[in-house]
N, C-alpha and C positions, 0 to 999 in steps of 0.2 A: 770653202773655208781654208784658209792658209795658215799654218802656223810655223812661228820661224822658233830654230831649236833654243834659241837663247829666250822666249818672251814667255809669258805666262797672260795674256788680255785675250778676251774675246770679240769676236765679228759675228755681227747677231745677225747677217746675210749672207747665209752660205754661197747663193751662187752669182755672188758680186763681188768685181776685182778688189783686192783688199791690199792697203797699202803697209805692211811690215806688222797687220795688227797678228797676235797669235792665238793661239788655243791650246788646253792641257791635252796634252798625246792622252793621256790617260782617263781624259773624260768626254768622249767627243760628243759632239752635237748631229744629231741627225738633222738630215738636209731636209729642206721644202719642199713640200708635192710641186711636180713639176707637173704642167699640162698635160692632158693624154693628147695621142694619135689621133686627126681627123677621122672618122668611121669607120677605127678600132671597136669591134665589140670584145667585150669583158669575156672569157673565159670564166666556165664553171665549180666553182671551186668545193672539193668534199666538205660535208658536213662533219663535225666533229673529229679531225683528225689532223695532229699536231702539224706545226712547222717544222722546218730543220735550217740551222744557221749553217752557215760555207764559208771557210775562212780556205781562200787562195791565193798564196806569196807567190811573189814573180820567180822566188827560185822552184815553185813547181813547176809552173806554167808559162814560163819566159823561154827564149832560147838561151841555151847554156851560156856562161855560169848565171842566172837568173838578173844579174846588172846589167845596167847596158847603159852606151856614152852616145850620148847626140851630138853632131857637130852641124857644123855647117856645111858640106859639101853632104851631110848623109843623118838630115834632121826628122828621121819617125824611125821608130822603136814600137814595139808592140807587144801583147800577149794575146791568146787568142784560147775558147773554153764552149764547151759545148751544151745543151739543157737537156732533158729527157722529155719527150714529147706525151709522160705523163703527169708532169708539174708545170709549175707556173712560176717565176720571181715576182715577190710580193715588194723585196724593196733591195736596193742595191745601193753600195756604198762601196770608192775605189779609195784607196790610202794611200799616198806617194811620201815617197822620200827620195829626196833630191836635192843635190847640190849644184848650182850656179857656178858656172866658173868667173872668178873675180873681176875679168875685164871688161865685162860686159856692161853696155848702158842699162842702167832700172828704166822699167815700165815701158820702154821699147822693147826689150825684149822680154820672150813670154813664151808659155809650154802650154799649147790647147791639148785638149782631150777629146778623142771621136769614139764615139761606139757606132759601128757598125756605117761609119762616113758621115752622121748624125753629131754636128759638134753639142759636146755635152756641158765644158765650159772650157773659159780661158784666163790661166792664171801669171798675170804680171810679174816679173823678176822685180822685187825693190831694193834697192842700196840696202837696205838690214839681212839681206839675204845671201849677198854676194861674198862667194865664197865659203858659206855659212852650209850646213843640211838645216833643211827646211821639210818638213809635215805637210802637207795639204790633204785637204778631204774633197771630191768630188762625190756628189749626189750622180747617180746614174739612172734616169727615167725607166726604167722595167718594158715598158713598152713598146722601148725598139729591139729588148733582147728575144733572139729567134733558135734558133734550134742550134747552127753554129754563128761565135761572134769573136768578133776582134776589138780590140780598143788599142786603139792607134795613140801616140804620144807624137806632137812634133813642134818641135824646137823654132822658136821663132829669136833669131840669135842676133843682136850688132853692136859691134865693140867704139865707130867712131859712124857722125853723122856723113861722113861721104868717103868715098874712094875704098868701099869694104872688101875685104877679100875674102871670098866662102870659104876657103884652102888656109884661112888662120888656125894657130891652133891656140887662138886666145878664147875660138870658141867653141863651148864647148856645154852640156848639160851632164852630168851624172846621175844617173836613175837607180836607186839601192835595189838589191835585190828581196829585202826586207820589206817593200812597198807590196803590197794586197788587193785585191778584190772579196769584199764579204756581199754575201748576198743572203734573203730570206728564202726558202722555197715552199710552196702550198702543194699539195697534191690536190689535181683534180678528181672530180667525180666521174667515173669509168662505167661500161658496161660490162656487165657479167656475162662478156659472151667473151670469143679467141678471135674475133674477127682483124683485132689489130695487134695477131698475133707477129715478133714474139713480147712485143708491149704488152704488160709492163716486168715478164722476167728480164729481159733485157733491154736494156737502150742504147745503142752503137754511140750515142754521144755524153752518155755519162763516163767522166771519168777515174769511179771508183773501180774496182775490184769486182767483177760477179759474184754474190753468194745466193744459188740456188739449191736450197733444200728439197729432197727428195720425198716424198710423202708415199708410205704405203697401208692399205687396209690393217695389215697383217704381216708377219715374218715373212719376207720377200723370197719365192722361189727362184729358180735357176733364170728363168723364163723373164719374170717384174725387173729381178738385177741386170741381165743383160740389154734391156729396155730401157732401163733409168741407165744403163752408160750407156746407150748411143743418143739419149737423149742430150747427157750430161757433154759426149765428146760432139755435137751439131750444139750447142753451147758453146763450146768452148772454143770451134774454128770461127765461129760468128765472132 
């Protein structure tokens, strides 16, 4: 789904090229189940036990300062994010903000989207957008994302029908730093044993903050405290 910042119409087909139609930033559509993976099996998912939404702007998770400019001599850009090997993404949705630079031909030129080298889609530059910031929504199929991933942007750029030169600098893509990754997350269903310890106190690819709570029977002797810190500091060099 494309939306250009000046329209307010929708495209009832998210993940087809759409030509200058748009969509309210403020209401979007979620995308189409997209096929699963050939002899993908499904993951176990816990009974009774909430989601949690992920909202990831490319100024976390981009190379600094979180925008980035594609050109033609050096057309992919990227972000890259990690999962906990004891949840699952249930649905995932990338948000761009991006501007065209003006000189550029519509519908020849165009910005795909890869997750993990898996093109996810590919969205056309049209004359209502040139020069303009423009919205788009890509749908992200869940079931190429893996433990660590990247989603590649690249710039498919041409300013005239021949004699082009990649070293212009008429071209060019700008990618806002305000553009996102939201995703669902499910926890799975776990065994109650330490076997894949230190899952699930820690996950070397989740990106929040550790917060591990120390639990004791009782008012902690000299003995339980010194123990809950070296647990706490083999924590914290992990």
């Amino acid at each position: 789904v494309v939306t250009a910042a000046t329209g307010q119409t929708e495209n009832d087909v998210p993940n087809q090229p759409t030509t200058g139609n748009t969509l309210p930033a403020d209401n979007p559509v979620v995308g189409q189940v997209m096929p699963g993976v050939p002899g993908a099996s499904a993951p176990v998912v816990a009974e009774n036990t909430p989601s949690r939404d992920v909202k990831l702007t490319f100024a976390q998770i981009a190379p600094p300062p979180g925008s980035m400019v594609l050109r033609g001599i050096n057309p992919n850009g990227g972000i890259e994010f990690g999962m906990r090997s004891d949840e699952v993404v249930s649905k995932a949705m990338l948000n761009l903000e991006y501007t065209p630079s003006p000189s550029l031909l519509p519908v020849q030129s165009q910005l795909k989207v890869y997750l993990n080298d898996e093109l996810m889609d590919v969205l056309p530059v049209t004359k209502e957008q040139l020069g303009k910031k423009t919205l788009a929504q890509v749908p992200i199929n869940p079931l190429f994302i893996t433990d660590f991933n990247r989603v590649r942007l690249e710039f498919v750029g041409h300013y005239r029908d021949v004699c082009e030169n990649p070293a212009s600098s008429t071209l060019w893509l700008d990618v806002g730093r305000n553009s996102s990754l939201q995703m669902t997350y499910q926890p799975l269903a776990l065994k109650n044993d330490l076997s894949a310890s230190p899952v699930p106190f820690f996950a070397p690819r989740d990106n929040r903050p550790l917060n591990l709570p120390m639990v004791f029977a009782g008012s902690p002797d000299v003995t339980e405290q010194l123990a809950a810190s070296i647990v706490a500091s083999w924590f914290g060099f992990r």
